[in-house]
VEXDREN-2710 file (C-alpha; in Angstrom, 1 decimal):
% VEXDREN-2710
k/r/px/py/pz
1/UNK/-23.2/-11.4/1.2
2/UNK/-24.7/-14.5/1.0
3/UNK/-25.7/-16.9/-1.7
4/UNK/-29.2/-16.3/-1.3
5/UNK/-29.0/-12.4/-1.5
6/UNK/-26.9/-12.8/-4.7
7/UNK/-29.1/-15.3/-6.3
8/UNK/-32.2/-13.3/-5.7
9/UNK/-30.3/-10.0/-7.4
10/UNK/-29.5/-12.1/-10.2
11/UNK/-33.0/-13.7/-11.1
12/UNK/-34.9/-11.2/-10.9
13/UNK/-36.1/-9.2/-13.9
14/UNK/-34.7/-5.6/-14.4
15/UNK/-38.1/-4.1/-13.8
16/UNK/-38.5/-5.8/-10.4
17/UNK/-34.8/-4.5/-9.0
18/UNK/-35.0/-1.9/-6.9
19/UNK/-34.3/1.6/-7.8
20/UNK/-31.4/2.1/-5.9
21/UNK/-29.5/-0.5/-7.2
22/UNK/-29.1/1.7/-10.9
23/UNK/-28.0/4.2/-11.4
24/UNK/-29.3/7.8/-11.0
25/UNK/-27.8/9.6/-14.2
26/UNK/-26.6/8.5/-17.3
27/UNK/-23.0/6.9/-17.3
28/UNK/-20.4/8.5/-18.9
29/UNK/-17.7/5.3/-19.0
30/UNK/-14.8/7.6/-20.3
31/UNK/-15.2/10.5/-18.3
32/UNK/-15.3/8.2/-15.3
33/UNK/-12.0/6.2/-16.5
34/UNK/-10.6/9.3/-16.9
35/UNK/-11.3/11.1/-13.2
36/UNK/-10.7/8.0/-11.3
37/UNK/-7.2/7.2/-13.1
38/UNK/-6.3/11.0/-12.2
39/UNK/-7.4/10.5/-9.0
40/UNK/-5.3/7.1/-8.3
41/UNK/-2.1/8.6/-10.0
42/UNK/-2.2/11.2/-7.2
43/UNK/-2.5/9.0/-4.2
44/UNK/0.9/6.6/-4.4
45/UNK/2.9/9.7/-5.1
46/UNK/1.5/11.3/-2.0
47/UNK/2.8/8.0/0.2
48/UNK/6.2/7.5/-1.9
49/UNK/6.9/11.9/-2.1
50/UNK/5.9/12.3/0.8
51/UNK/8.6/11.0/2.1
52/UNK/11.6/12.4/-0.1
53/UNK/10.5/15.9/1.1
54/UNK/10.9/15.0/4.8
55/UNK/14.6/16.6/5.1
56/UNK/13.2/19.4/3.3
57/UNK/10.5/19.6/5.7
58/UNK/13.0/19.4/8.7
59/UNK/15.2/21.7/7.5
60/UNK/12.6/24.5/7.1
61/UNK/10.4/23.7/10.3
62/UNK/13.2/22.5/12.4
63/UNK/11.1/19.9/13.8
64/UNK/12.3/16.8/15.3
65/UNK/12.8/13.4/13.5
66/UNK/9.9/12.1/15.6
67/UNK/7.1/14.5/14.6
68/UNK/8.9/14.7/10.6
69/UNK/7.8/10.8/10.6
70/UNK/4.3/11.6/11.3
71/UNK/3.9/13.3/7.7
72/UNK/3.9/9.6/6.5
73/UNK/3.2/7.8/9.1
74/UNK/0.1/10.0/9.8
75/UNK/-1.4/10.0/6.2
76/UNK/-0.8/5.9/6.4
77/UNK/-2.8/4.8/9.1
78/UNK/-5.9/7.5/8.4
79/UNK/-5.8/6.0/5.1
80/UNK/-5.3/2.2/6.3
81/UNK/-8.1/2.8/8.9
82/UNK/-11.0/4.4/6.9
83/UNK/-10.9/2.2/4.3
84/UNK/-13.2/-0.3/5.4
85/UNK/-15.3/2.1/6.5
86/UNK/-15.4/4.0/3.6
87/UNK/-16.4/1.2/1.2
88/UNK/-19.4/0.6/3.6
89/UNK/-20.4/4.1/3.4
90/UNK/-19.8/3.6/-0.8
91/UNK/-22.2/1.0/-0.9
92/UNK/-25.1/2.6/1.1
93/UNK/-25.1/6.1/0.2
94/UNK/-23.8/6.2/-3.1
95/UNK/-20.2/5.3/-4.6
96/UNK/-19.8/8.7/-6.8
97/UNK/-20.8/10.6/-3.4
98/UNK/-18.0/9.1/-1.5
99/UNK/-15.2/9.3/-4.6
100/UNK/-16.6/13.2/-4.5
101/UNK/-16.2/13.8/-0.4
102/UNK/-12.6/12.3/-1.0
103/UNK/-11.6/14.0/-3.7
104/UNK/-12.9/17.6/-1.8
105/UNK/-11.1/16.1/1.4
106/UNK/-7.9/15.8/0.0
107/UNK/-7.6/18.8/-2.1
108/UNK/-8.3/20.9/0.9
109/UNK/-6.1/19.0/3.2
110/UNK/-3.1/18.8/0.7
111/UNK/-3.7/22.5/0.2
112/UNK/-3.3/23.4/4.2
113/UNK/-0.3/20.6/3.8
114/UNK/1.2/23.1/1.4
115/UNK/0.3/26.6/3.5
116/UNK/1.0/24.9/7.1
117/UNK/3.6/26.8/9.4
118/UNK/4.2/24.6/11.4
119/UNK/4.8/20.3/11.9
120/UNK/1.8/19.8/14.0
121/UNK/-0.7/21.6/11.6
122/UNK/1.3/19.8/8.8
123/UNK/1.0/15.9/10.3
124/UNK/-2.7/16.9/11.1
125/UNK/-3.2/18.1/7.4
126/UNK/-1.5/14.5/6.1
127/UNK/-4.4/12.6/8.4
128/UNK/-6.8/14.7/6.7
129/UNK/-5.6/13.8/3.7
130/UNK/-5.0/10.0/3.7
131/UNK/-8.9/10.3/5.3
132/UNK/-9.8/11.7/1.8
133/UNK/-7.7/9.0/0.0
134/UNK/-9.4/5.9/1.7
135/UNK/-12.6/7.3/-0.1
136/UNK/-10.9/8.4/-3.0
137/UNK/-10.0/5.1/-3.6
138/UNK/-12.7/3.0/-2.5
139/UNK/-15.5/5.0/-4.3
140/UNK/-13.0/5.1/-7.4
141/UNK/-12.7/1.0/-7.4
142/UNK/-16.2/0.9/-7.1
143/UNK/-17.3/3.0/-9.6
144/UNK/-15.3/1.1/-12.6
145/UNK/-16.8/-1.6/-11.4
146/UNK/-20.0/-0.2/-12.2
147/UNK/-19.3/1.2/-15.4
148/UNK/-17.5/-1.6/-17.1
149/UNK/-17.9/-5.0/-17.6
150/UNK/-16.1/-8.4/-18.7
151/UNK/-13.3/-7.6/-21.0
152/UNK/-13.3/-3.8/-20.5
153/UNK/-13.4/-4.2/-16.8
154/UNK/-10.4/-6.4/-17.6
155/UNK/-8.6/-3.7/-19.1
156/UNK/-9.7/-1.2/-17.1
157/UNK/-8.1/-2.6/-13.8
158/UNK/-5.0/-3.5/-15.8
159/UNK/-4.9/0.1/-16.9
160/UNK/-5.4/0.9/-12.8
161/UNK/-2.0/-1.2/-12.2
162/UNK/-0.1/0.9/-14.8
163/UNK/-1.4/4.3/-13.3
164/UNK/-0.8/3.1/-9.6
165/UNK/2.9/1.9/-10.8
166/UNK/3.6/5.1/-12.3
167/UNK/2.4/6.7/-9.3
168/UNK/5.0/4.8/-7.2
169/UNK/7.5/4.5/-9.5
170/UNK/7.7/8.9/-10.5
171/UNK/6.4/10.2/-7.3
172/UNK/9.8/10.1/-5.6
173/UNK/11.4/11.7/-8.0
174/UNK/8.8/14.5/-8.9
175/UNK/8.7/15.0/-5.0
176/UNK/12.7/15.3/-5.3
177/UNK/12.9/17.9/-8.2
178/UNK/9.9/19.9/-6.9
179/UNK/11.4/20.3/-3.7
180/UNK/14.5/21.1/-5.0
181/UNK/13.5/23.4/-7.6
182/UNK/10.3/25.1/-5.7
183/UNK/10.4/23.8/-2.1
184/UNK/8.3/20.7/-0.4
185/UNK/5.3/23.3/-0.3
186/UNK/4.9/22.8/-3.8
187/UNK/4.6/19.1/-3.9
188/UNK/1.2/19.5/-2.0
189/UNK/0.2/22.3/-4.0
190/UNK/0.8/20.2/-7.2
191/UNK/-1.5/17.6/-5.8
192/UNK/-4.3/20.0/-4.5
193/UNK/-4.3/21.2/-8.3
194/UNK/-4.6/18.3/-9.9
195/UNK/-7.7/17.0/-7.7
196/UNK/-9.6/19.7/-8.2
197/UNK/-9.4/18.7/-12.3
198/UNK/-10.6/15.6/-10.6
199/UNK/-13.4/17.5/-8.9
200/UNK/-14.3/19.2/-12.4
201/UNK/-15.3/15.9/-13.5
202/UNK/-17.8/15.4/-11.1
203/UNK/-21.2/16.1/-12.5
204/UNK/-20.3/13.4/-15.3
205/UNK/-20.3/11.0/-13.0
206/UNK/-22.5/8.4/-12.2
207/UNK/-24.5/7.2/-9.1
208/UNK/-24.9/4.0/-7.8
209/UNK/-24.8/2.2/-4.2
210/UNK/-26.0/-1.1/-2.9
211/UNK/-28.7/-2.2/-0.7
212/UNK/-31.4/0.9/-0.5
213/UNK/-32.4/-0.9/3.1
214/UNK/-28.9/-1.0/3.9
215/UNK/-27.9/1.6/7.6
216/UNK/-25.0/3.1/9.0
217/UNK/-23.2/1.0/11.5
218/UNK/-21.3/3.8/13.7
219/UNK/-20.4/1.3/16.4
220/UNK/-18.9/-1.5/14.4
221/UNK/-17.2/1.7/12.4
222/UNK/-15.7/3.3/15.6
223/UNK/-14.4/-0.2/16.8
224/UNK/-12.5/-1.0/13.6
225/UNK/-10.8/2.4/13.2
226/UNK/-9.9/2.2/16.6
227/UNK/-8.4/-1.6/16.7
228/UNK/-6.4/-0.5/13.4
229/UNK/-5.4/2.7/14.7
230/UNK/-4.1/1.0/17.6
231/UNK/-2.3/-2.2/16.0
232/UNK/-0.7/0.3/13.0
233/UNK/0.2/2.3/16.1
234/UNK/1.8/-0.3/17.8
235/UNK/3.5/-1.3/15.3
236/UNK/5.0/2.1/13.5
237/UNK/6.3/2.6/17.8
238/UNK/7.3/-0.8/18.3
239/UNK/11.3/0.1/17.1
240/UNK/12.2/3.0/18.6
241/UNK/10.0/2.0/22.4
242/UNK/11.0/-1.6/22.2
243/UNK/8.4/-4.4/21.3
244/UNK/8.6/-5.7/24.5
245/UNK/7.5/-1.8/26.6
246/UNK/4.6/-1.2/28.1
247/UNK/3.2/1.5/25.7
248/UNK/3.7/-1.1/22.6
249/UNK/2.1/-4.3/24.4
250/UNK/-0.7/-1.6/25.6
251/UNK/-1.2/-1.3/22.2
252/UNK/-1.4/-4.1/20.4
253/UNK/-3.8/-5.9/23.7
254/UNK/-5.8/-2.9/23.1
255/UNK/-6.1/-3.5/19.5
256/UNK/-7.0/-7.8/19.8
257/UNK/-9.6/-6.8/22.3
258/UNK/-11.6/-4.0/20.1
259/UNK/-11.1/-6.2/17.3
260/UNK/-13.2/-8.8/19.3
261/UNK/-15.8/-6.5/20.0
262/UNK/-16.1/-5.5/16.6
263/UNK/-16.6/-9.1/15.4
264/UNK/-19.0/-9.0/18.0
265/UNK/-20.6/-6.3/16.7
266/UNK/-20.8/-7.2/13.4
267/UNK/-22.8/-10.7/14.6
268/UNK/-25.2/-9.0/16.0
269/UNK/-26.3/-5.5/14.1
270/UNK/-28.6/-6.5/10.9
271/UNK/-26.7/-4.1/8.6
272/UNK/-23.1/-4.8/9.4
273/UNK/-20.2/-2.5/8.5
274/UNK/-18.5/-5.4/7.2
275/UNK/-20.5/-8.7/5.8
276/UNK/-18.3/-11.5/7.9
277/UNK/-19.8/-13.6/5.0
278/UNK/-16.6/-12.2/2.5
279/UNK/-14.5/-13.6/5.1
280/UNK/-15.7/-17.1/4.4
281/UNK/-15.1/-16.8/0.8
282/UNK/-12.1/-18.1/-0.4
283/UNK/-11.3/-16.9/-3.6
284/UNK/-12.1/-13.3/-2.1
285/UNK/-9.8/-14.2/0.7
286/UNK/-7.3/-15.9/-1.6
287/UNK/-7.4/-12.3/-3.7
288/UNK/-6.9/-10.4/-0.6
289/UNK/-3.6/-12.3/0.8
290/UNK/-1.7/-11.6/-2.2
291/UNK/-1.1/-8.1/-1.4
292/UNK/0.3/-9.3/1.5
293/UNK/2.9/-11.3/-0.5
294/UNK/3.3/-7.6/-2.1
295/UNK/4.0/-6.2/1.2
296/UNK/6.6/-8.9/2.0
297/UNK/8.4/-8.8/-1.2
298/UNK/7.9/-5.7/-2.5
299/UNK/6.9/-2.9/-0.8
300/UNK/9.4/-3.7/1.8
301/UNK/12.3/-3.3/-0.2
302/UNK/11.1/0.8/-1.4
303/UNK/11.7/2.7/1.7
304/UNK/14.7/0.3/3.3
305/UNK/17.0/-1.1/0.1
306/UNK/18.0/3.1/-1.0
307/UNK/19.2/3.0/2.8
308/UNK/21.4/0.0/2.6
309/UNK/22.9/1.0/-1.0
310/UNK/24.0/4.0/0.3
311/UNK/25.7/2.8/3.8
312/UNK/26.8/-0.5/1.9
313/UNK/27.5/0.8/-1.6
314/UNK/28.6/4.3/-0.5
315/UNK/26.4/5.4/-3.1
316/UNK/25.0/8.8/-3.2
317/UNK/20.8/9.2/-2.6
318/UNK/20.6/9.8/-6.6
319/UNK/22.3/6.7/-7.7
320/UNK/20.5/4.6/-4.5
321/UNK/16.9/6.2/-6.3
322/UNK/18.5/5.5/-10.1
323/UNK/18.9/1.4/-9.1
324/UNK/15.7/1.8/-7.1
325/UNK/14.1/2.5/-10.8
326/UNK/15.3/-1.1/-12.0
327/UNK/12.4/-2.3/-9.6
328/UNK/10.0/0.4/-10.1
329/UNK/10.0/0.7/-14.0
330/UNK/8.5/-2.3/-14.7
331/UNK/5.4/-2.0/-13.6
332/UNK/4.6/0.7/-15.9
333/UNK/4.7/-2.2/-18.9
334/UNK/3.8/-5.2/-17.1
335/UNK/0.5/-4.2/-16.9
336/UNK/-0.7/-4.3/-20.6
337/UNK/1.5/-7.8/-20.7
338/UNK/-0.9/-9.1/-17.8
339/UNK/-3.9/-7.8/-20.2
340/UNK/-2.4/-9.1/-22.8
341/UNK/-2.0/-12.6/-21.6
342/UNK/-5.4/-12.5/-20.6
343/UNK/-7.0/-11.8/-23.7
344/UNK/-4.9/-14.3/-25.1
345/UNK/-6.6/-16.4/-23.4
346/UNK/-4.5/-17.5/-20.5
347/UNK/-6.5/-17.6/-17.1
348/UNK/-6.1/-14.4/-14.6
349/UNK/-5.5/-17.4/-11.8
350/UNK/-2.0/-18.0/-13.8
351/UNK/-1.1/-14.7/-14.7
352/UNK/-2.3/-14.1/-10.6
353/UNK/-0.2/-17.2/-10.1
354/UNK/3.1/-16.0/-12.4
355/UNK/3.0/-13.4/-10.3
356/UNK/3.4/-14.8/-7.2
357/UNK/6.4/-16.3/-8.8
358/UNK/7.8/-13.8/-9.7
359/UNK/7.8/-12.1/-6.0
360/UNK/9.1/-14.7/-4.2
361/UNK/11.8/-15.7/-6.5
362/UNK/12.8/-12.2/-7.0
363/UNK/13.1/-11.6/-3.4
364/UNK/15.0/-14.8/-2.7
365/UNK/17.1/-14.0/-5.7
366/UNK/18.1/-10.6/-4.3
367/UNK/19.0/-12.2/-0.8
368/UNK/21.6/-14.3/-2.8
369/UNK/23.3/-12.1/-4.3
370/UNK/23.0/-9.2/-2.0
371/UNK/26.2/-8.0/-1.3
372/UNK/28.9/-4.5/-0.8
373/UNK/30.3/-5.6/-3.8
374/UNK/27.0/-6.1/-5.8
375/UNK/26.3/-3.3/-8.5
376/UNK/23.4/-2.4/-10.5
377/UNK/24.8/-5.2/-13.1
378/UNK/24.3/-8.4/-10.5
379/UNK/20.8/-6.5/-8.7
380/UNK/19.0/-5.8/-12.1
381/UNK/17.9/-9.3/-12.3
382/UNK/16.0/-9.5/-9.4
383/UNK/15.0/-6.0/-8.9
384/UNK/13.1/-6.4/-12.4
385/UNK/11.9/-9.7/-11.6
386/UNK/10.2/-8.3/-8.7
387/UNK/9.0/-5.5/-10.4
388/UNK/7.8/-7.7/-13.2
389/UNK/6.0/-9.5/-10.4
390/UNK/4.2/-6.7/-8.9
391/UNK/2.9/-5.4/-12.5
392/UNK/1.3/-8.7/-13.5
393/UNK/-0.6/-8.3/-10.6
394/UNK/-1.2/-4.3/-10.2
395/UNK/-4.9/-4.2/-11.4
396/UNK/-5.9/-7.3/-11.9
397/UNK/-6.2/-8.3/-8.2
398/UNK/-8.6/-5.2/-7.3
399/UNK/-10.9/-6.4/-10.7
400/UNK/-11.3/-9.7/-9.7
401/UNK/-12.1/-8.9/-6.2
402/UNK/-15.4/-7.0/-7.5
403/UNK/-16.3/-10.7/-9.6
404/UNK/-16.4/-12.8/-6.5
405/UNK/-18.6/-11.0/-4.1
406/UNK/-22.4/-9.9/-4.7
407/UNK/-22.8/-6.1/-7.0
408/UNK/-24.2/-4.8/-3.6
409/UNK/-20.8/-5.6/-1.6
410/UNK/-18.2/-4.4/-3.8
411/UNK/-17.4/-1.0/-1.5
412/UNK/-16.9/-3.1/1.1
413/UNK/-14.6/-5.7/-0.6
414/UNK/-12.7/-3.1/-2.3
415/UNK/-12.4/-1.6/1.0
416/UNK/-11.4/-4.6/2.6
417/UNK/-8.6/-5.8/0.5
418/UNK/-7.2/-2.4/0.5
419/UNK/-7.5/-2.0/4.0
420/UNK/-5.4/-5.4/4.1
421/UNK/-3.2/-4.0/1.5
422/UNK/-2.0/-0.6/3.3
423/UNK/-2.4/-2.7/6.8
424/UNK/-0.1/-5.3/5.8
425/UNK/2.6/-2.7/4.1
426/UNK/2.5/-0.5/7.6
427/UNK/3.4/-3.4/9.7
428/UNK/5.6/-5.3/7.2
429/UNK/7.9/-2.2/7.0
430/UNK/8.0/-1.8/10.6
431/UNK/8.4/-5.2/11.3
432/UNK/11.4/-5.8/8.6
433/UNK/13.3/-2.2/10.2
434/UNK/12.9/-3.5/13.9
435/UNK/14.4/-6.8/12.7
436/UNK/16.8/-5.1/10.5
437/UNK/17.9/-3.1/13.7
438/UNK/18.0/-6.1/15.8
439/UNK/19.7/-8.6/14.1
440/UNK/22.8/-5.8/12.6
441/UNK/23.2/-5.0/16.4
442/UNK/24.3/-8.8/16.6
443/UNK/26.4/-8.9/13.6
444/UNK/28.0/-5.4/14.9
445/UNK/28.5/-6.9/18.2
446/UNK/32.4/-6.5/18.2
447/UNK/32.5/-2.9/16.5
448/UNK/33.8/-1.3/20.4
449/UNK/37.1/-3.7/20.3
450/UNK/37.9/-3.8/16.9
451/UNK/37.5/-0.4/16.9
452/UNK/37.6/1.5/19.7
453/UNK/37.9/5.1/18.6
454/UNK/34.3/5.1/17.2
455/UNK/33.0/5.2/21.2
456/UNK/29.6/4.0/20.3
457/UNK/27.9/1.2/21.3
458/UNK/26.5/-1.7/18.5
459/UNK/23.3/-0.6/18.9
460/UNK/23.9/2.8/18.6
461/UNK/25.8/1.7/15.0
462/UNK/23.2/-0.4/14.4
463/UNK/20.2/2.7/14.8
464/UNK/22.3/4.6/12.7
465/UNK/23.5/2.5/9.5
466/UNK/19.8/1.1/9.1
467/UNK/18.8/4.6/9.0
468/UNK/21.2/5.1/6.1
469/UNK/23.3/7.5/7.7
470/UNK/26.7/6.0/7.9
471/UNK/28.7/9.0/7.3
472/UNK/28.0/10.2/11.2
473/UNK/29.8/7.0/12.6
474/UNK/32.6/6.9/10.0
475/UNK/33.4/10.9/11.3
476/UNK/33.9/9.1/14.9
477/UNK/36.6/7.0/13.7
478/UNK/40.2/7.9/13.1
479/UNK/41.1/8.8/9.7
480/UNK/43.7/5.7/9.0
481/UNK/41.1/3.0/10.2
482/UNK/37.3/4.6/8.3
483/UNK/37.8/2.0/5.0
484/UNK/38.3/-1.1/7.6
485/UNK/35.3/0.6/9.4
486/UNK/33.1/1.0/6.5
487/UNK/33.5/-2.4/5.1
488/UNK/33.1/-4.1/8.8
489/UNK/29.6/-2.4/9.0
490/UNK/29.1/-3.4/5.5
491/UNK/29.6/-6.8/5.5
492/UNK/27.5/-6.8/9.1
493/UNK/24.4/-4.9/7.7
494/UNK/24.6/-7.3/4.4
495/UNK/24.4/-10.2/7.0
496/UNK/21.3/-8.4/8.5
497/UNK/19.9/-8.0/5.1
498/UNK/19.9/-11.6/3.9
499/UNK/18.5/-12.8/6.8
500/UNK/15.3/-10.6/6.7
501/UNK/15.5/-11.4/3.1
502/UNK/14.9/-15.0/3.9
503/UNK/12.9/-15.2/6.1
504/UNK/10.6/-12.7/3.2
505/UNK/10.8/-15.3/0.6
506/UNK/9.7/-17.7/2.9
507/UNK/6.7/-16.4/4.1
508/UNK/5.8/-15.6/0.4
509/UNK/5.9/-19.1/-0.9
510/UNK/3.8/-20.2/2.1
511/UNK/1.1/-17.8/1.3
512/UNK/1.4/-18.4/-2.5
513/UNK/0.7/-21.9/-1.7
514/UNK/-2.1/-20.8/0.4
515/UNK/-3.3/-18.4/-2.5
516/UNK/-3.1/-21.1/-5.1
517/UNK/-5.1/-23.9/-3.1
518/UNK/-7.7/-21.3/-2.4
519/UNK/-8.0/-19.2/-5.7
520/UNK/-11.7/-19.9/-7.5
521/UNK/-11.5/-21.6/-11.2
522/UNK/-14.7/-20.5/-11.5
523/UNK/-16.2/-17.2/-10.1
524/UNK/-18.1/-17.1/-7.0
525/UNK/-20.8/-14.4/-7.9
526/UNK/-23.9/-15.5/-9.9
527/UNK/-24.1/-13.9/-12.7
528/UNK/-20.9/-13.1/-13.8
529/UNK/-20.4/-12.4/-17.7
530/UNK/-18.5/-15.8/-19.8
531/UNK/-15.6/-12.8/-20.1
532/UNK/-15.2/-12.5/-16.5
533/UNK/-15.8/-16.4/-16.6
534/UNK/-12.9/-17.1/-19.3
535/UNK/-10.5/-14.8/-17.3
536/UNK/-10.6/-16.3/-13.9
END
């Protein structure tokens, strides 16, 4: 929004604000904590569970590898895409009325998830239900923002980063042992129950939304969803048609050119889906890149680095998840240190900027000492490091979002970094496997001379051991020559590895630069309590 709406919303006296800004029922801080944690533990199991189940899924549907990918990839971009759009729709008809549609949403789509007999009613389902997540989580953000102020908003976020994390880091496994022990149909189930205790809290709730003059903007809406859909489509295809085909380049053209005609849109409609004004504010932009850095460092290593350990390592999927944990863990405590360290005094832009440390050191320190012969000992350094780095920020980020943009905008910006967040994941992890692919082709290059018997090409190799399946190409080659085998591919995919690596802790200290020139040393919103002040 722009300075002049914020000032005016800030001056005035409480009497004279309009009605629509308060809220409609008396706030029940606690119970609102309560549902909205609930409700964000849920969501980061869903995307990290989700796709532990998937040879469960294939073994019982038969469906191909293809449509088995769609359980994640489909609840990915419906979640990606709506979230901008749902933290528009938060702000104009009512945040707790949005975080109650998700909620509803999801429970009903995780329940037909768990009931479906079939792939295609079970990748529809998933759409459905990272739909009900993008409002889920947008409504959620914005409703602690209303609720809770200064310090308690402080810890209220930080607490937000040590649910999220312990979403991430136990949802794999819970997904593992449920399937085992009941089947993959009871992982939805579980989550279907556990919203609707979310649902129960419902009437305690409170209302509030932003500008009571504010309209839908369905055109700008359709034009976004549709430009994401079609770059996060792109992207998920690129690999496996070739980022060079027709159908991929299709794509992505089709997704600059609706993204034009949204920002056309948006310059022209007097209630805009999305205020172009955040974009020109830099310490909301600054806030919004480093989940980026997230994506680069981070979140790329959780469904790719169990792969590698086990083709590499030769270690089985329960020790490749057990290391995995080394990275995960930590956020569960980092958190309350990030909280700590605030109310310690120490700004949020250093613990924001120890955290970008952390990331791209960790990342770089991994690509150094990435190697077949590297155990748990030599990757527990920069595993928790990365971890560590991800913790200090978990929280934090999506709090001090909500301080630098005007009380009426906070849907959208919540929507908007999110949006960049689960964007920016989506094509970072399909972007680090094509090059993953590419480059182990190269280093495979000789695998047909120095061993004929296997009768593959590189590529084909190269498809396979990225894919963590290394056992099918070892079974190709003769019995006498499989440990030469297994350490040539090794030492290849480790090349492969540490270049991608690289080039990831390069692009992470340019954009922490970026960050750190940009990031506010004062907030940007009028009005904003000396605790909120102290902290940035």
């Amino acid at each position: 929004m722009t300075g002049r709406t914020t000032e005016r919303a800030t001056v005035r006296p409480p009497s004279a604000r309009p009605r629509a800004h308060a809220p409609v029922r008396r706030s029940r801080p606690a119970v609102t904590l309560l549902a909205v944690l609930l409700a964000l533990l849920i969501l980061p199991t869903s995307v990290t569970g989700s796709g532990v189940a998937l040879p469960h899924i294939g073994r019982d549907t038969g469906a191909p590898p293809d449509a088995l990918q769609w359980v994640m990839h489909g609840y990915n971009l419906a979640f990606a895409s709506l979230l901008l759009a749902c933290g528009s729709l938060a702000d104009r008809f009512g945040r707790r009325r949005v975080f109650a549609a998700g909620g509803v949403l999801f429970a009903a789509a995780s329940l037909a998830s768990a009931l479906a007999d079939g792939i295609v009613l079970l990748d529809v389902a998933r759409g459905a239900a990272g739909a009900g997540a993008a409002a889920l989580l947008t409504g959620g953000s914005s409703l602690l923002a209303a609720a809770f102020d200064g310090a308690a908003r402080t810890r209220v976020f930080a607490a937000v980063g040590i649910v999220t994390g312990g979403g991430l880091a136990l949802g794999a496994m819970a997904a593992g042992a449920l399937a085992d022990a009941l089947g993959w149909r009871s992982f939805f189930g579980l989550h279907a129950a556990l919203m609707l205790l979310v649902l129960c809290a419902l009437p305690f709730l409170p209302e509030s939304r932003g500008a009571p003059e504010a309209r839908a903007d369905p055109a700008g809406t359709a034009l976004f969803i549709a430009a994401l859909f079609l770059l996060m489509l792109g992207t998920v295809e690129g690999p496996r048609w070739g980022w060079g085909s027709a159908g991929v380049l299709g794509l992505l053209a089709g997704s600059v050119l609706l993204m034009g005609l949204f920002v056309l849109v948006e310059r022209r409609v007097r209630h805009p889906m999305l205020d172009l004004g955040l974009l020109r504010n830099k310490g909301f932009m600054a806030l919004c890149l480093i989940p980026v850095v997230v994506s680069f460092s981070f979140v790329v290593l959780l469904p790719l680095l169990p792969e590698y350990l086990v083709v590499a390592h030769r270690s089985s999927s329960r020790a490749a998840g057990a290391t995995m944990l080394l990275m995960t863990l930590p956020i569960l405590v980092t958190p309350l240190l990030a909280g700590r360290l605030i109310r310690w005094g120490m700004p949020m832009r250093a613990v924001l900027g120890l955290s970008l440390v952390c990331l791209t050191a960790g990342v770089a320190w991994l690509a150094a000492v990435l190697g077949p012969d590297a155990g748990p000992a030599e990757l527990a350094g920069p595993l928790l490091v990365l971890g560590a780095g991800l913790g200090l920020n978990f929280g934090l980020v999506d709090g001090a979002v909500l301080t630098v943009v005007a009380p009426e905008a906070t849907g959208t910006a919540a929507g908007f970094l999110n949006t960049l967040r689960l964007g920016s994941e989506a094509v970072v992890i399909a972007a680090a496997g094509a090059a993953l692919a590419g480059v182990t082709r190269d280093r495979l290059g000789g695998v047909p001379e120095r061993f004929p018997g296997y009768g593959g090409t590189a590529g084909d190799l190269a498809g396979s051991v990225t894919s963590g399946d290394l056992a099918g190409p070892l079974s190709a080659v003769p019995a006498g020559a499989r440990e030469a085998f297994a350490g040539f591919v090794a030492h290849g995919l480790t090349g492969a590895w540490q270049v991608v690596l690289w080039g990831s802790a390069a692009v992470c200290a340019a954009l922490s630069v970026v960050i750190a020139a940009m990031l506010p040393r004062r907030p940007a919103r009028p009005g904003t309590t000396d605790a909120e002040a102290r902290a940035l």
